[in-house]
C-alpha positions as CSV (number, residue, x, y, z in Angstrom):
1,X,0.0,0.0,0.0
2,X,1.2,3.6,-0.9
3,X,0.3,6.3,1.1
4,X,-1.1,9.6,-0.6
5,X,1.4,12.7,-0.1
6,X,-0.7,14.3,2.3
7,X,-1.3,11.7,4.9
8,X,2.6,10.8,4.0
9,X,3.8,14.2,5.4
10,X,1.3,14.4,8.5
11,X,2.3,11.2,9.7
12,X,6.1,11.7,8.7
13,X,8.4,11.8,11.5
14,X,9.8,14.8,11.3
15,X,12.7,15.1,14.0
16,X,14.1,12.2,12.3
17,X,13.8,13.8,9.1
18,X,15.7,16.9,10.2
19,X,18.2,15.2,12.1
20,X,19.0,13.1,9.5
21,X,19.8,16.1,7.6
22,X,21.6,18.2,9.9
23,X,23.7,15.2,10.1
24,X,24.2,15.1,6.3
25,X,25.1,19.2,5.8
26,X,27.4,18.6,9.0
27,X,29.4,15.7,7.4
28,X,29.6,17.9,3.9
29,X,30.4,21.1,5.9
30,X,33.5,18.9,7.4
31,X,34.4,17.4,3.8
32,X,34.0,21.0,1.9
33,X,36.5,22.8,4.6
34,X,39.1,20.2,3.4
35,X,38.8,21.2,0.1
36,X,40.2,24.6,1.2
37,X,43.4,23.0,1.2
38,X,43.1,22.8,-2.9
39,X,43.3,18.9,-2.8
40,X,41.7,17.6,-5.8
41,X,40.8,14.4,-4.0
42,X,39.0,16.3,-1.4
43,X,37.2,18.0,-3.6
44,X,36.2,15.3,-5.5
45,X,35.2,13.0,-2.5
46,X,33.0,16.2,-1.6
47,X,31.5,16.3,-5.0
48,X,30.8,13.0,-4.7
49,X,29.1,13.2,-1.4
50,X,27.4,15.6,-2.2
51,X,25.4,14.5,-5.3
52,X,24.8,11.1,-3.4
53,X,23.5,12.6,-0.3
54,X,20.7,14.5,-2.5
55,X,20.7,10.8,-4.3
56,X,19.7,9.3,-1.1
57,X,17.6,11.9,0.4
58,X,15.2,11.2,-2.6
59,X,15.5,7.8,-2.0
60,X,14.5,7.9,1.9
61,X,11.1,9.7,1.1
62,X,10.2,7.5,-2.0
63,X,10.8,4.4,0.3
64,X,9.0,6.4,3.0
65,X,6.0,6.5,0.9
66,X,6.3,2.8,0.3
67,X,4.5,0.1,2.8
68,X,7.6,-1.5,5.0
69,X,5.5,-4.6,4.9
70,X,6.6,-5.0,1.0
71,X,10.0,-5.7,3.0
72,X,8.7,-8.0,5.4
73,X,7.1,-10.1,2.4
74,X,10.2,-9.9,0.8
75,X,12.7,-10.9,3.4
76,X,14.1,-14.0,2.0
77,X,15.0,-12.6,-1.1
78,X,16.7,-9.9,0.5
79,X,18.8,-12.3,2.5
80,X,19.7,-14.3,-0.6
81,X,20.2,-11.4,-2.5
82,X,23.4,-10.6,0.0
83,X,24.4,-13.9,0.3
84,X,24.9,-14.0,-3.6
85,X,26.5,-10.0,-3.4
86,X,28.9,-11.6,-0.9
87,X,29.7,-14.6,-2.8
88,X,30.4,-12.2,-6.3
89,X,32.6,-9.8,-4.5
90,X,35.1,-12.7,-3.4
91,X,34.8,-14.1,-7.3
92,X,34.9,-10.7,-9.2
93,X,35.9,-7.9,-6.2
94,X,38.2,-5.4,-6.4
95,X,40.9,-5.2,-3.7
96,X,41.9,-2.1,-1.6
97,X,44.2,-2.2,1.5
98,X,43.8,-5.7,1.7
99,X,40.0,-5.8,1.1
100,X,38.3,-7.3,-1.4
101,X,35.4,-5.6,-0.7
102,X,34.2,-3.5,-3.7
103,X,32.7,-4.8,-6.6
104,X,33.3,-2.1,-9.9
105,X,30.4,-1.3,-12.6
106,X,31.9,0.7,-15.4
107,X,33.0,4.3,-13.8
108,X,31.0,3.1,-10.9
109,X,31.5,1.1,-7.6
110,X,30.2,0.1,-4.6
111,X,30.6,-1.5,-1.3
112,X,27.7,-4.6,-0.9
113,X,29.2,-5.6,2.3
114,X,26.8,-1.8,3.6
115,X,24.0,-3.2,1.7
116,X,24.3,-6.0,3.1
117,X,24.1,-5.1,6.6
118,X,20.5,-3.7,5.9
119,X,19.4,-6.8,4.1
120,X,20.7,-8.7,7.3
121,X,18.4,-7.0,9.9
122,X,15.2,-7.2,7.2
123,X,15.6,-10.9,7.4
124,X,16.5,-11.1,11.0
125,X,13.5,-8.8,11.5
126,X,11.2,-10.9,9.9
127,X,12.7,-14.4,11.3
128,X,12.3,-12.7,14.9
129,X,8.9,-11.3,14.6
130,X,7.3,-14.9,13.0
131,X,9.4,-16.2,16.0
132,X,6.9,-14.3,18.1
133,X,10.0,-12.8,19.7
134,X,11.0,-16.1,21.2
135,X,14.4,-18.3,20.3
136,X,13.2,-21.5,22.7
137,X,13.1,-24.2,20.4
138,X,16.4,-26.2,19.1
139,X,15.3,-25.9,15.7
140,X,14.7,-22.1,15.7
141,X,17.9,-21.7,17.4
142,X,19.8,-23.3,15.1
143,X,18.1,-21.5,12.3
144,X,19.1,-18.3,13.7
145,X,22.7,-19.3,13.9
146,X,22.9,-20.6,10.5
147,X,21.4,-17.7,9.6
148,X,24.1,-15.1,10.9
149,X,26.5,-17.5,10.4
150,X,26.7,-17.9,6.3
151,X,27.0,-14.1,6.0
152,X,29.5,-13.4,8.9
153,X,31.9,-15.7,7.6
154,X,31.6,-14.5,3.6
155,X,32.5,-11.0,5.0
156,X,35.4,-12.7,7.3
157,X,36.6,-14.0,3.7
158,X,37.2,-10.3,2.3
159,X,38.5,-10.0,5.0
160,X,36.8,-7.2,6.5
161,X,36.7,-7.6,10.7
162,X,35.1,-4.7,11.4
163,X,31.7,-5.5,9.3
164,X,32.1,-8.9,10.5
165,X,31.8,-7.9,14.3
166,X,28.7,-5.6,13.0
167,X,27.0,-8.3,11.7
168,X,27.2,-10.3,14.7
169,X,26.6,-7.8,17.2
170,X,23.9,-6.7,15.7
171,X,22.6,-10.4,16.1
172,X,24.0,-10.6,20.0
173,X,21.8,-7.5,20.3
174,X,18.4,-8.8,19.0
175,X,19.3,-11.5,22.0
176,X,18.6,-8.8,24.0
177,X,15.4,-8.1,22.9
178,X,13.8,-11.2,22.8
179,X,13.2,-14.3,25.0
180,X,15.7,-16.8,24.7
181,X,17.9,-19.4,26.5
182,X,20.9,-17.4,28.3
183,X,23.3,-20.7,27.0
184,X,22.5,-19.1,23.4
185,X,24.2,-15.6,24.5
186,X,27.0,-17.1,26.1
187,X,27.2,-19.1,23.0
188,X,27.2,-15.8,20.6
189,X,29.7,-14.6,22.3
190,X,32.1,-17.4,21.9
191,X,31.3,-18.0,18.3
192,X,32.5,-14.4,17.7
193,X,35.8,-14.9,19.7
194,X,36.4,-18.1,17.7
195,X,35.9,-16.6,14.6
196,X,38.2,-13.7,15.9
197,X,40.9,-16.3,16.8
198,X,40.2,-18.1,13.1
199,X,40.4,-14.9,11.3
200,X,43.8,-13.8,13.5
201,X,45.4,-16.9,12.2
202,X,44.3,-17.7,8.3
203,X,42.3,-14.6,6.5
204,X,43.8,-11.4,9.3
205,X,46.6,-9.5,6.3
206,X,49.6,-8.1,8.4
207,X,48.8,-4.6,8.2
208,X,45.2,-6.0,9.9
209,X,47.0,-7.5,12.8
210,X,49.7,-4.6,13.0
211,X,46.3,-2.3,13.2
212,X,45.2,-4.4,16.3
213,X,48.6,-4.7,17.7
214,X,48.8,-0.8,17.1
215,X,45.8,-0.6,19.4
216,X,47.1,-2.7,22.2
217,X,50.5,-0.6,22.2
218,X,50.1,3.1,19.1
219,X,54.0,3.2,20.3
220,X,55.4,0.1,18.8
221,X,55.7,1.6,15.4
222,X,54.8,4.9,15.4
223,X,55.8,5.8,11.9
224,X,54.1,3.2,10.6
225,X,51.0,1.2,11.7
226,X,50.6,3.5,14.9
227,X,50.9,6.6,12.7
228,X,47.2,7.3,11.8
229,X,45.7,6.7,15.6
230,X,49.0,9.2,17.3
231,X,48.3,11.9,14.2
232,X,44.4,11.2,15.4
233,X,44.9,11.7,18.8
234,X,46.9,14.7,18.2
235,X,44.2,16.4,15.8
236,X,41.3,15.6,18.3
237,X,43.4,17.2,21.5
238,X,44.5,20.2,20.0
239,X,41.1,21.1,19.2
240,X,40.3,22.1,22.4
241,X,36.8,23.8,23.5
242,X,35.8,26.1,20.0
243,X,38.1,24.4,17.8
244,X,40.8,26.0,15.4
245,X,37.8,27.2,13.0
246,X,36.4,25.6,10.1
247,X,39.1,25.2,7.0
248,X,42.1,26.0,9.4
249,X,43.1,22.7,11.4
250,X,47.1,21.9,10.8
251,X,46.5,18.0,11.2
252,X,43.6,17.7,8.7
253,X,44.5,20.7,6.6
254,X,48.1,19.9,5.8
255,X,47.3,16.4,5.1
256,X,49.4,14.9,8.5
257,X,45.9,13.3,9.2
258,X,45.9,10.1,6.8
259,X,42.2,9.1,5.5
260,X,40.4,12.7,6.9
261,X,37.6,12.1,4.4
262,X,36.3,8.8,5.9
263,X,38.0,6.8,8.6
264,X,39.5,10.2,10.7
265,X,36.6,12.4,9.8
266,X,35.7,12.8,13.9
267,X,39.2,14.2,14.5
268,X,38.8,16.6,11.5
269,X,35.7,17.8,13.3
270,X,37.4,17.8,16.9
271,X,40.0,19.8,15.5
272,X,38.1,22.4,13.6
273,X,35.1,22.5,16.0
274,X,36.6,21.3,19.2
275,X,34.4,20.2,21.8
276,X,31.3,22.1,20.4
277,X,31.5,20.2,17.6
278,X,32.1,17.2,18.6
279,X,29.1,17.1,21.3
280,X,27.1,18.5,18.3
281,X,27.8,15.5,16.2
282,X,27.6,13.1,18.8
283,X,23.8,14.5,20.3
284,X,22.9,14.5,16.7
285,X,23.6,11.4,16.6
286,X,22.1,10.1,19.7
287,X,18.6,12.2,19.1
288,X,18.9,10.0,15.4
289,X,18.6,6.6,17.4
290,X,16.2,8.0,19.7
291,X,13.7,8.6,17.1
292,X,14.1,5.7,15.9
293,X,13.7,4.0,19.1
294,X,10.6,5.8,19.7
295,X,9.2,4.6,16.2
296,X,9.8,1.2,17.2
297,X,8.1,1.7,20.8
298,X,5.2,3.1,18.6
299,X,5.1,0.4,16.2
300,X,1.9,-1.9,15.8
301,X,4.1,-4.8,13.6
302,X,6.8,-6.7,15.5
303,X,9.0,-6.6,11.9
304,X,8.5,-3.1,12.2
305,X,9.3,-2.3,15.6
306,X,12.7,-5.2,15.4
307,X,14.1,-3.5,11.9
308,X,14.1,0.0,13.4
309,X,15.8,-1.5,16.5
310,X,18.4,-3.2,14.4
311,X,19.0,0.4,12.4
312,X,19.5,1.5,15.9
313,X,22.6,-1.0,16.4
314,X,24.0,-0.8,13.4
315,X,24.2,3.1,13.9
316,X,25.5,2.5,17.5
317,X,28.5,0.1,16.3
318,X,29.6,2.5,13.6
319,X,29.6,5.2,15.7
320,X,31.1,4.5,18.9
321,X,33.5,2.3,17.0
322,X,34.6,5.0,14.9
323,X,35.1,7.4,18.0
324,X,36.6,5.0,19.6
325,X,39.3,4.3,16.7
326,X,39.7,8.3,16.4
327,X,40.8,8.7,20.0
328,X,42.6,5.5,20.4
329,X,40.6,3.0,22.4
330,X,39.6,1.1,19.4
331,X,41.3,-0.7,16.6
332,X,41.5,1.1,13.3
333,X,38.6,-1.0,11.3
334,X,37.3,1.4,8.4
335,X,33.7,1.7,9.5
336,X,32.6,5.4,9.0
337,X,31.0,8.0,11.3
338,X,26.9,7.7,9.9
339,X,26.3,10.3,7.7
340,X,28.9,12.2,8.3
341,X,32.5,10.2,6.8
342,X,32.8,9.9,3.3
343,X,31.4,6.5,1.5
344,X,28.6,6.2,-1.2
345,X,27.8,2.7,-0.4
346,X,27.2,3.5,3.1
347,X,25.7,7.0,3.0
348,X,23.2,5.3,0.4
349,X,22.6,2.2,2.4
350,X,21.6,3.8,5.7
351,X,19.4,6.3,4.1
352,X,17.3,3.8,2.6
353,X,17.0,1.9,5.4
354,X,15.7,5.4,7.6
355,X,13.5,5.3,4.7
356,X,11.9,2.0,5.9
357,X,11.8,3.4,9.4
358,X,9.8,6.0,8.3
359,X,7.5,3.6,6.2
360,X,7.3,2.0,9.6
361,X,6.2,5.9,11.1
362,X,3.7,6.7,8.7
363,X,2.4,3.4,8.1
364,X,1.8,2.1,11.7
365,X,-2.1,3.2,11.9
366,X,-3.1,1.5,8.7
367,X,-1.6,-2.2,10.6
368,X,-4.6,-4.4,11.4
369,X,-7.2,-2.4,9.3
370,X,-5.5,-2.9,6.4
371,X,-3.7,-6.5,6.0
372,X,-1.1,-7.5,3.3
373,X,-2.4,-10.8,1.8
C-alpha cells in the first residue's frame, strides 16, 4: 500500500527527518573545509558526497512512501540477494588495502558488504517477529545461527573484521530483545571470539594484525601502523573547547591526518570545531537513534518495531567504534562516522534503510485495518 502525499507528510516523522539532515550538511560542511586546502581528492570526494546525499535523500522519502511490509514479504530474497553480493565480491571484487570488498560497474562502484548489513536486519527482523519474539526451540535456534553465520563468515573472507563484528553484534543484540535461553548468549559470544581467533590466524593481512597490535600498544611503530591513531589523537586534542575554525586545522588541513575524508573524519571535526562540535555530532547522533527507538516503541508490527531496533545497532557500532578508533581506544577497522564520513555505499545504504523506518512511522495506523495478503 502507498500512502497519498498528504497523509505521508502528517504522519512523517519529522525530527528524524531533520536530524538526518543536519547530520548530512554537518558531514559535507566537514568534507568542503578540506577542500580549502586545494586537494583535488577532497574535492572530489565532496563532489561525490554531495550529489549522493541528495541521491539518497530522494530515495528515503520514496521508500517512505512505500509500505515496509513490502520488506517483510520480501525478506528471503533480500537475504539471498546478500548472500549472492557476498559470494560475487570474493569471485569478481576489487581489492583495496587488503579488502576485497568493492565490486566495480563501469565508472561506478560500490561497497555490498553496507547493503548487506541492511538486508541482514530485514531478514532477522522478519525471522524474529514470525518467531513471536522467542528463540526457545532447538530448531529455531539453530536457524538463527545458521542464519548469521553464512553471512559473517563470507564478510570474514574479504577480509573485513570490522563488518564482521557488525554483523554479529547486531545479532547478539536482538538477544537482548527477545526471550531466549541465556546458554544461546554465552554461545554468541564465543562464536564471535572463535571466529576472531580463526580470522587472526588464516584470513587477518599483516597490516590487519599490526592495526590491532597498534591498538594494544600506538607506540610500537609509530611511523608506521601507529601513525594514523597518534596523528588522530593529536588532531582531536588540539582542538580544544571552539576548535581551530572551520578550514584552518594543521592536522587535517596539511594532510598529517591520513584518510580525513572517511575513517578520521571525527578528528577533523574535533579539531576544527573542538568540543562544540564534537558534542554537536555526537547529540545528533544520539537524538537520530532515539527517534528511531521511539518509532519502534510506537510500532503496531513486531517486523516493524525489530528493523528500526536493528538500524538503531548498526548506527551505534559505527559510531562508537569510529570514536573510539579516532581517539585511540579502538582498533583502526574502516567503518565510518553515519552520515557524516565519506562513502557512497554507506551513506546510500543507511538512508534507505531510515527510509523504511519511516514507512514504519507513517504506516503504523493503517496495521490491522489494512492487511497485506
Amino acid at each position: 500500500m502507498v500512502l497519498s502525499f498528504s497523509r505521508m507528510i502528517k504522519g512523517l516523522d519529522w525530527p528524524l527527518m531533520i536530524v538526518t539532515l543536519l547530520l548530512l550538511v554537518f558531514g559535507l560542511a566537514t568534507l568542503f573545509s578540506l577542500t580549502l586546502s586545494h586537494d583535488a581528492i577532497a574535492t572530489e570526494r565532496f563532489q561525490k558526497q554531495l550529489l549522493l546525499a541528495g541521491i539518497g535523500v530522494v530515495l528515503m522519502v520514496a521508500v517512505g512512501f512505500l509500505d515496509f511490509r513490502i520488506f517483510k514479504d520480501t525478506a528471503w530474497v533480500w537475504y539471498v540477494m546478500g548472500i549472492v553480493l557476498l559470494g560475487a565480491v570474493l569471485v569478481w571484487g576489487a581489492t583495496l588495502r587488503g579488502t576485497t570488498g568493492w565490486i566495480e560497474l563501469g565508472p561506478l562502484s560500490f561497497q555490498p558488504v553496507e547493503f548487506v548489513k541492511i538486508t541482514f536486519i530485514i531478514f532477522l527482523s522478519k525471522f524474529l517477529a514470525d518467531s513471536s519474539y522467542h528463540l526457545i526451540e532447538t530448531h529455531r535456534l539453530l536457524f538463527f545461527i545458521f542464519f548469521v553465520i553464512f553471512p559473517v563468515g563470507l564478510v570474514l573472507a574479504q577480509p573485513d573484521f570490522g563488518s564482521a563484528f557488525v554483523l554479529m553484534a547486531c545479532a547478539l543484540g536482538y538477544l537482548f530483545f527477545i526471550k531466549t535461553r541465556k546458554g544461546l548468549l554465552l554461545g554468541m559470544c564465543g562464536v564471535m571470539i572463535l571466529m576472531a581467533v580463526i580470522s587472526w590466524f588464516f584470513l587477518f593481512k599483516d597490516f590487519q594484525k599490526d592495526r590491532i597490535l597498534t591498538f594494544i600498544d600506538p607506540s610500537r611503530d609509530p611511523l608506521r601502523s601507529g601513525y594514523h591513531v597518534t596523528q588522530s589523537v593529536i588532531a582531536v586534542g588540539s582542538g580544544q573547547i571552539f576548535g581551530r575554525g572551520l578550514g584552518q586545522g594543521t592536522q587535517s588541513q596539511l594532510k598529517f591526518l591520513p584518510e580525513r575524508e572517511t575513517d578520521f573524519i571525527f578528528a577533523v571535526i574535533a579539531e576544527q570545531l573542538g568540543f562544540v562540535g564534537v558534542v554537536l555530532v555526537i547529540g545528533f547522533l544520539g537524538f537520530l537513534m532515539y527517534r528511531l527507538i521511539v518509532i519502534a516503541l510506537r510500532a503496531t508490527d513486531p517486523f516493524g518495531g525489530l528493523f528500526c531496533l536493528g538500524v538503531v545497532l548498526v548506527i551505534a557500532l559505527h559510531m562508537f567504534i569510529n570514536i573510539g578508533m579516532n581517539i585511540g581506544i579502538a582498533p583502526v577497522t574502516g567503518l565510518p562516522l553515519p552520515l557524516v564520513s565519506y562513502g557512497r555505499s554507506s551513506l546510500l545504504a543507511l538512508l534507505i534503510a531510515l527510509g523504511i523506518a519511516q514507512s514504519v512511522a507513517t504506516h503504523r495506523h493503517n496495521i490491522g485495518t489494512v492487511e497485506r495478503g
